[in-house]
N, C-alpha and C positions, 0 to 999 in steps of 0.2 A: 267539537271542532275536528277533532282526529278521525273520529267516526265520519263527519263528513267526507272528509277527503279520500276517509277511506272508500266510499262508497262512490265518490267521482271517477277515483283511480280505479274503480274495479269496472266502471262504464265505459270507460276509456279505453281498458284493454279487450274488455266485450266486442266492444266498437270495433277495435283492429284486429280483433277474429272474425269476427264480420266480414269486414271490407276485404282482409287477403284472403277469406274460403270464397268471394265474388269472383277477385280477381287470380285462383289456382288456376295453373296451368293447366292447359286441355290437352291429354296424352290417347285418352280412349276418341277411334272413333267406330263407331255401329255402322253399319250400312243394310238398307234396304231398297233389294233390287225391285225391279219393275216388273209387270207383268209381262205375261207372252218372253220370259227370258227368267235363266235362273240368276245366282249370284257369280257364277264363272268367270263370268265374262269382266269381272272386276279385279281377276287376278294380278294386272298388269297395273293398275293403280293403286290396289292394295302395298303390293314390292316395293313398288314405289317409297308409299307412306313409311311402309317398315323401316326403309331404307333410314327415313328422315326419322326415325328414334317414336313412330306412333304406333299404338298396338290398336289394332283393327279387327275387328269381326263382322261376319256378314252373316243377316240373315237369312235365310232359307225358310222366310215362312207358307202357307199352305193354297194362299188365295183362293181360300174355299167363305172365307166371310169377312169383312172389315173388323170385326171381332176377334175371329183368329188370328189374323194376321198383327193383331196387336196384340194381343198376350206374346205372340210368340216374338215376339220385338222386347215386352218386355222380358219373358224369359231371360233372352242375352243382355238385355241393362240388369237385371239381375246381376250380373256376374262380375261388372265393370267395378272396378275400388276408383274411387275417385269420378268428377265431372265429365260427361262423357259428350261429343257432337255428334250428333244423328243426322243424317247423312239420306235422302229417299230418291232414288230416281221414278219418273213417272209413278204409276201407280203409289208406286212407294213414297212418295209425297203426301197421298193421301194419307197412308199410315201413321207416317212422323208429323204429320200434323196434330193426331189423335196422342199417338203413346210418348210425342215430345213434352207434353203438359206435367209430366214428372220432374220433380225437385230436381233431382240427378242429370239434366238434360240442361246442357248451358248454353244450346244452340240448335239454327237446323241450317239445312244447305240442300238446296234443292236442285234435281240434275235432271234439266230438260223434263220438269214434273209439274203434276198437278200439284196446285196450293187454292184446298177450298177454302172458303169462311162457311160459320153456320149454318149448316140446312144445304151447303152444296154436295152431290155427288159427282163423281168423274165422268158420267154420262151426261150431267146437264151441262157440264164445265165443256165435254167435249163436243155437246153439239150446239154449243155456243159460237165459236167461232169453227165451221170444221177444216180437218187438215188433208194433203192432198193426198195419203193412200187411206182406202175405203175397202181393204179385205178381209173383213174379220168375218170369219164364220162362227157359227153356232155347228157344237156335236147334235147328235142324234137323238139326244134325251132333252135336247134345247136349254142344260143347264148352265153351260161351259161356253168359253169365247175361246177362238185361238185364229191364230193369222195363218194365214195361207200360204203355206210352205212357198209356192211358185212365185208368191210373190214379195216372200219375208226382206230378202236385199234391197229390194230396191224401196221399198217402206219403214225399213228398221232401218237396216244399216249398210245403206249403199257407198258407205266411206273403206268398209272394212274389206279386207280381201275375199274374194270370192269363198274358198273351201271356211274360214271362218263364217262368215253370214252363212253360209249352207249349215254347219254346225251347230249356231244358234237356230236356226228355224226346225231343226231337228230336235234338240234337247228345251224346246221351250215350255215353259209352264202353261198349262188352261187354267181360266179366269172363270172364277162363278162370275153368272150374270150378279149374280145377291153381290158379291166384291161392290162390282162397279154400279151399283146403283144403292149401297149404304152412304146415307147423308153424316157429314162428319158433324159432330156436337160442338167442342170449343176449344177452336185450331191457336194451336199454342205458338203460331208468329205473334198471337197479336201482342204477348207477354214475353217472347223467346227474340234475340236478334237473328234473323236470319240472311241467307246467300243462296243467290239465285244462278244457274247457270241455261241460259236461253240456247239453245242448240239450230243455227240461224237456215239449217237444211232440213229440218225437224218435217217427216211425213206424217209421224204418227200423232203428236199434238201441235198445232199451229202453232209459230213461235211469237205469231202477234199476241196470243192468248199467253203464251208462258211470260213476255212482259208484261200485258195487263197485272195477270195475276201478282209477278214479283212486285209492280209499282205499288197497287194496293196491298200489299205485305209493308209495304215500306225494304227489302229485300237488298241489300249490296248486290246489283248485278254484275256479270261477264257474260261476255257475247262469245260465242266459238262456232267458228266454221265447221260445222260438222254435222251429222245424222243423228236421231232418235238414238242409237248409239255410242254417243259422245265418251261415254266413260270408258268405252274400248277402242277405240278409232285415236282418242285425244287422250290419253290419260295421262299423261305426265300434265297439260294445262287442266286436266279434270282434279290431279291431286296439287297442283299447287293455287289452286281456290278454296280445299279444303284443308291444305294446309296454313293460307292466308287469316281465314276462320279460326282457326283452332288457336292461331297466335292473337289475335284481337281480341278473343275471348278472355285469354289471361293477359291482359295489357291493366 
């Protein structure tokens, strides 16, 4: 009989190491920036989060393959002690779709980003619905994407101020073609909750497509007046969606 009991009470407390390592607090978040842009430009959301007691790191991965781009995501979950929210804008969606499938990842939150399901790439996503600026060239070796400096404001981020959008279209990342036409395997919304943030001036992805995609996420959305840029333009309403997130997470 004792042995019983003993063996219920040791379920019981299993059980509630269980249930409160579900509901631990989300104190890490990851970010991964988008293509044709580095992580800089999250400076001012990042301060932000700090501010609010979250430790943040951004990646800085290579957009040389969907592959790389996700070791180097895990890399920095590497390093995270504790649950951590990943965090993708654009392209970078596609990534935290890929490398949010790890145990350690208790969320995702997507910023004005692509969100495939299986077998989709950011090419088919984008010339699914397309969106109103159309300047992406190709380098001279036709392996690399990058946006067209003359035209980067008004396509990226015609919210931001002049000499900034100039600085971004200057310091921007090229995009292997391989990046953007790697099919993602098995996108971890459909086991992760995730948060959508639709970006309702968005040139570089339709933002009728960025709801599509969040409703079939099943996605908590918000809507923000703002450019393909949101998370510099908007960041204090950029960080308090991922701040909203990271409390829900541990509720």
């Amino acid at each position: 009989m004792n042995r019983h009991l003993s063996t219920l009470a040791l379920a019981l407390f299993t059980s509630a190491i269980a249930l409160a390592a579900q509901a631990a607090e989300v104190k890490n978040i990851v970010i991964v920036h988008g293509a044709l842009a580095d992580g800089s430009g999250w400076r001012q959301a990042t301060e932000i989060l700090e501010r609010r007691g979250y430790a943040v790191t951004i990646v800085q991965q290579p957009i040389t393959s969907l592959a790389d781009d996700v070791a180097a995501t895990n890399r920095v979950l590497d390093l995270q002690h504790g649950p951590t929210l990943l965090v993708g804008h654009s392209y970078g969606g596609i990534v935290i779709t890929e490398a949010g499938n790890r145990a350690d990842v208790a969320g995702l939150v997507y910023v004005a980003a692509f969100q495939p399901d299986k077998g989709e790439s950011l090419l088919a996503l984008a010339s699914s619905k397309p969106a109103g600026g159309m300047n992406i060239r190709e380098t001279k070796d036709g392996k690399y994407l990058y946006l067209d400096p003359s035209a980067f404001a008004a396509d990226f981020a015609a919210d931001l101020p002049k000499d900034e959008a100039a600085f971004l279209a200057k310091s921007q990342v090229f995009a292997a073609k391989a990046a953007f036409s790697a099919k993602v395997d098995d996108p971890a919304w459909r086991t992760k909750k995730s948060w959508s943030i639709v970006a309702t001036q968005d040139r570089a992805i339709n933002p009728d497509l960025e709801r599509d995609m969040a409703k079939r996420a099943n996605s908590e959305v918000t809507e923000i007046t703002a450019s393909h840029a949101v998370f510099a333009s908007q960041p204090e309403m950029v960080a308090d969606v991922i701040e909203k997130a990271a409390k829900q997470l541990g509720q």
